[in-house]
C-alpha positions in Angstrom: 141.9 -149.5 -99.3 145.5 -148.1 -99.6 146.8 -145.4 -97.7 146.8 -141.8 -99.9 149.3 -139.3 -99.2 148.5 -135.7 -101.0 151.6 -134.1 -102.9 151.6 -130.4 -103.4 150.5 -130.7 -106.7 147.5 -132.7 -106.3 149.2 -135.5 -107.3 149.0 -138.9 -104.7 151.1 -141.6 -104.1 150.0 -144.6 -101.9 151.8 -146.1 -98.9 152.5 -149.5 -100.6 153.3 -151.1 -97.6 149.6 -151.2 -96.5 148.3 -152.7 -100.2 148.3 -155.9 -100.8 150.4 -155.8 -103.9 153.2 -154.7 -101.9 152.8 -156.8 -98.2 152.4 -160.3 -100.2 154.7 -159.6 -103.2 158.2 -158.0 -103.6 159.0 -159.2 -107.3 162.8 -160.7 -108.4 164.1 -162.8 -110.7 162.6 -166.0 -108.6 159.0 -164.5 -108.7 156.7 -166.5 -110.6 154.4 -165.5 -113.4 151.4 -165.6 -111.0 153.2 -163.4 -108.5 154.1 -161.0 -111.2 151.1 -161.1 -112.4 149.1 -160.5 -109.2 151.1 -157.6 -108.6 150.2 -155.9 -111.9 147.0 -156.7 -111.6 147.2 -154.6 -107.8 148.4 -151.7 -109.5 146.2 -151.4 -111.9 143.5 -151.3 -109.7 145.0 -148.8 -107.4 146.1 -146.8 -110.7 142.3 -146.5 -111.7 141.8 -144.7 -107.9 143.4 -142.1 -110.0 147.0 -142.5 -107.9 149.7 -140.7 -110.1 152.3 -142.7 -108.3 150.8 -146.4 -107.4 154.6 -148.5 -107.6 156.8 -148.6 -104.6 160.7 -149.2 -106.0 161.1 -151.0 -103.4 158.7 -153.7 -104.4 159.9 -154.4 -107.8 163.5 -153.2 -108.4 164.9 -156.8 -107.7 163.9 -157.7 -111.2 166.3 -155.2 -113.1 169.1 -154.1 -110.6 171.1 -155.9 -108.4 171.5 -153.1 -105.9 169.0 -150.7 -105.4 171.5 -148.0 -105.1 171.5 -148.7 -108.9 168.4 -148.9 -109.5 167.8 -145.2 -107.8 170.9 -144.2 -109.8 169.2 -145.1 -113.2 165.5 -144.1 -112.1 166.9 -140.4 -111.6 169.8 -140.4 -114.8 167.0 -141.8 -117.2 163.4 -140.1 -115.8 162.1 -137.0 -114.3 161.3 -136.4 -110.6 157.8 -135.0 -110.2 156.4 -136.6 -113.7 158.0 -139.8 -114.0 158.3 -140.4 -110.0 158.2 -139.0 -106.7 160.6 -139.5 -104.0 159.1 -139.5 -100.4 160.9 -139.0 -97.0 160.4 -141.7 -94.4 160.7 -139.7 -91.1 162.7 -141.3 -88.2 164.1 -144.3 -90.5 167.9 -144.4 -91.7 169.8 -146.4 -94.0 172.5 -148.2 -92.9 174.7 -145.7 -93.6 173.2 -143.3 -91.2 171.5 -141.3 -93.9 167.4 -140.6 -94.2 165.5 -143.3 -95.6 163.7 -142.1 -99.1 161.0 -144.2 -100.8 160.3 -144.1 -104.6 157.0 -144.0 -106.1 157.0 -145.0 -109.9 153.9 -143.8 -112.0 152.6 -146.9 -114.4 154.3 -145.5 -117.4 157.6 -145.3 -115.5 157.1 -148.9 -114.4 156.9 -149.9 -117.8 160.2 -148.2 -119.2 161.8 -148.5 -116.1 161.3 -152.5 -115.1 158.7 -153.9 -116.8 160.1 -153.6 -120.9 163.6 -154.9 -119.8 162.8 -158.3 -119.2 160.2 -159.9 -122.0 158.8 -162.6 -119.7 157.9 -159.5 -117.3 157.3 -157.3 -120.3 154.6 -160.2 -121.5 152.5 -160.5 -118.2 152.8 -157.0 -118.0 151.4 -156.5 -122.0 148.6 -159.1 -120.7 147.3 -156.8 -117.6 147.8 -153.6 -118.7 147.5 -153.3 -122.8 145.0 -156.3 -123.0 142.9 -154.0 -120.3 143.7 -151.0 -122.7 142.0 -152.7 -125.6 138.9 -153.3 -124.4 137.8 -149.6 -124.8 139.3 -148.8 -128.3 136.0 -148.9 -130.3 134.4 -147.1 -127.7 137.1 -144.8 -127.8 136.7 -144.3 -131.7 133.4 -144.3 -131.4 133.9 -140.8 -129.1 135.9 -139.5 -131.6 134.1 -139.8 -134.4 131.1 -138.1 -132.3 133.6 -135.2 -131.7 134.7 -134.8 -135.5 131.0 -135.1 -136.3 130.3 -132.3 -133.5 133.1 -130.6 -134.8 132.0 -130.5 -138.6 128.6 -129.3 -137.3 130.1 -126.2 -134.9 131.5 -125.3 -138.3 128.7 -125.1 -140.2 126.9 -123.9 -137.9 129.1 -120.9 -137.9 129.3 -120.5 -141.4 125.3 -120.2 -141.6 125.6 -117.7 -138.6 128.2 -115.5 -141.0 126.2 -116.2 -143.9 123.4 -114.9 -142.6 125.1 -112.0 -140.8 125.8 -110.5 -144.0 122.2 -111.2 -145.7 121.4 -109.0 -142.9 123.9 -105.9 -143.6 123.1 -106.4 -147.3 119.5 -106.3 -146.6 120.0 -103.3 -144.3 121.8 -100.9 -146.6 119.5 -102.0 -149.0 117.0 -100.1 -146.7 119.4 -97.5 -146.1 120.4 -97.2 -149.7 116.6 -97.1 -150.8 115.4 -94.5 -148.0 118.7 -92.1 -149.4 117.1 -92.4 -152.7 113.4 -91.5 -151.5 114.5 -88.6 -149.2 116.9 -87.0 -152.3 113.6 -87.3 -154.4 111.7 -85.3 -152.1 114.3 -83.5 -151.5 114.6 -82.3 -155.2 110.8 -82.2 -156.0 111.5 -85.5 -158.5 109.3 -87.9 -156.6 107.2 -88.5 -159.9 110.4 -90.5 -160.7 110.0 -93.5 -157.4 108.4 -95.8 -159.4 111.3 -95.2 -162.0 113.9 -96.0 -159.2 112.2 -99.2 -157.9 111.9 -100.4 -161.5 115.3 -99.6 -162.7 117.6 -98.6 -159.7 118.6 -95.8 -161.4 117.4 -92.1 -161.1 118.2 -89.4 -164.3 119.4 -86.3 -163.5 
């Protein structure tokens, strides 16, 4: 089970160093396609935990760059921090330089812009993990969204028959009203005689 860490905006990252992805398998241009794939197949399942941020750059920028200086310089040029990635602070360690250590956390789209599409063996074992995994929902998918057009359609008709019948019921009322005006100005002008007149024809004569 990785190790979560909680960002301010609900969002988590994992400490890659305790997953197995990341403490058997650090990917380069040497890595085989059973390492490489291994390792996608790790973060996929840590990605289905519902971690925004399941890639440590760390593990897998050997593949692109050939510094990782680089490869930081072109993750922040070419995505955004907070969507795309999440830097994280590693307190008490320094770089060689003297400066505070920072970790990278890639989300799985990122991954796949940033490393995985720039090299097409990579790209392939990555198409076979991910997209292959991807395609074994799609009629279930457009089975859902048939169901919600259907649901949809029906709300809408529903509402229509709910207006319909909204105005049957102010037509029938001022029916009423129009009928009980009629009566009263009858007896109000001693011509009731003339009622059945009215309900035959609608019409009363002056």
């Amino acid at each position: 089970m990785p190790n979560l860490m909680k960002l301010s905006s609900n969002r988590s990252i994992v400490n890659c160093r305790l997953t197995s992805a990341h403490d058997t398998c650090i990917l380069s241009l040497s890595s085989s396609t059973e390492e490489i794939k291994r390792y996608f197949k790790t973060i996929l399942a840590i990605s289905k935990m519902e971690i925004t941020y399941p890639v440590n750059l760390d593990s897998c920028w050997m593949l692109c760059y050939s510094a990782k200086d680089k490869a930081v310089r072109a993750l922040k040029e070419n995505f955004i921090e907070g969507v795309d990635y999440q830097p994280l602070a590693q307190n008490g360690e320094r770089t060689r330089g003297g400066q505070n250590k920072i970790d990278y956390y890639l989300s799985v789209s990122c991954l796949e812009y940033f490393i995985a599409r720039k090299i097409r063996p990579v790209f392939d074992v990555y198409r076979e993990v991910f997209h292959k995994t991807a395609e074994v929902l799609p009629k279930v998918a457009k089975s859902s969204a048939a169901d919600k057009r259907r649901i949809a359609a029906l709300e809408k008709e529903l509402e229509r028959t709910r207006e319909a019948l909204r105005w049957t019921r102010i037509i029938e009322r001022q029916e009423v009203e129009l009928k009980c005006s009629c009566f009263h100005y009858l007896v109000k002008t001693k011509q009731y005689d003339k009622w059945e007149e009215y309900r035959r024809t609608g019409i009363i004569k002056r």
